[in-house]
N, C-alpha and C positions, 0 to 999 in steps of 0.2 A: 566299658562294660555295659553301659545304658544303650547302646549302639546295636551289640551284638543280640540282646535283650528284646527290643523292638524288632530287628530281623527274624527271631525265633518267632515272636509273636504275630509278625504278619506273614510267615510262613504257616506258621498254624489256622490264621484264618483264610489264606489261598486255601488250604487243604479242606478247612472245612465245608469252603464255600465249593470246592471242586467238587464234595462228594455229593453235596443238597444240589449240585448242578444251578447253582446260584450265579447263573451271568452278568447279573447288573450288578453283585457286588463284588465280584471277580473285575466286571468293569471300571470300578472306584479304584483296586489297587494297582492298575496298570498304570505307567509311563505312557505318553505320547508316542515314547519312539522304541518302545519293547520292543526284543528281538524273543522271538520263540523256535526255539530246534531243538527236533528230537528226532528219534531212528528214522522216520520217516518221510518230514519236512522239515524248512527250516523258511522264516516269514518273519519280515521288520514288517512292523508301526501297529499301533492299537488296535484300528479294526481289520487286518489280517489277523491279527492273533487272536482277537476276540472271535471272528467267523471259524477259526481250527476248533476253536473248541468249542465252538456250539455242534460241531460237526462231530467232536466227541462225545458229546451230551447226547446227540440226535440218534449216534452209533448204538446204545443202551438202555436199559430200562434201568439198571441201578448199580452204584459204585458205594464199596466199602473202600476205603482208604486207611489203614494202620500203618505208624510212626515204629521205625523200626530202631533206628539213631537218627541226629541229627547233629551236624557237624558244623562247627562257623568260624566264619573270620571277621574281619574289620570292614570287608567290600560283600561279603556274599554269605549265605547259608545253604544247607545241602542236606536233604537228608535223604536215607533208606529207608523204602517202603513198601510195602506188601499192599496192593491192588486187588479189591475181589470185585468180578465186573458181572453182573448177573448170576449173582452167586455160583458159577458154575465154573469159571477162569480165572486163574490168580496169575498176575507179573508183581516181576519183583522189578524195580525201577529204584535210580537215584534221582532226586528233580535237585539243581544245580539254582539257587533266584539269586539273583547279582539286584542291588536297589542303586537310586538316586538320593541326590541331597532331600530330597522330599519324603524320603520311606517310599516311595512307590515302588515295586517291580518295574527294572527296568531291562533284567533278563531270566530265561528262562533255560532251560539246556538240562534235558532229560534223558537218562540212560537208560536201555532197559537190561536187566539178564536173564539169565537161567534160570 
């Protein structure tokens, strides 16, 4: 239980630091060896995945992020979320974080839909 706990809660601080565009403390929760894919890349080790998403930062001026559910297991957490990106674009995505024995993000794997 204390497991799945900690996965929620450092899922929730990815999301928050995702939306404040917070790359140094996005940088603390990553793995050495994160793996990040999503519809349209896919990139092993820290600083490829850190440069994707500075590239997503760079892409915007501002990101709302809303928890739609979140779903967990013993290895991974997941949740559905509604993305508003320059107040003017909404995706609706799943982001998929797989951790290590350390709580770090050690994967990422993101869906998006309709």
């Amino acid at each position: 239980m204390m497991v799945l706990q900690r996965h929620k809660q450092a899922l929730m601080a990815y999301l928050k630091a995702y939306a404040a565009k917070n790359l140094g403390a996005i940088e603390m929760m990553f793995a050495e060896d994160i793996s990040l894919c999503d519809w349209n890349l896919a990139v092993q080790g820290k600083a490829a995945a850190l440069a994707e998403t500075q590239k997503n930062f760079d892409a915007v001026r501002e990101l709302q992020i809303e928890v739609l559910a979140v779903h967990e297991s013993a290895e991974a957490v997941a949740a559905e979320l509604l993305i508003r990106v320059d107040r003017q674009h909404e995706l609706r995505v799943v982001d998929v974080l797989g951790f290590d024995d350390q709580g770090l993000i050690r994967s990422i794997r993101a869906y998006k839909g309709l």
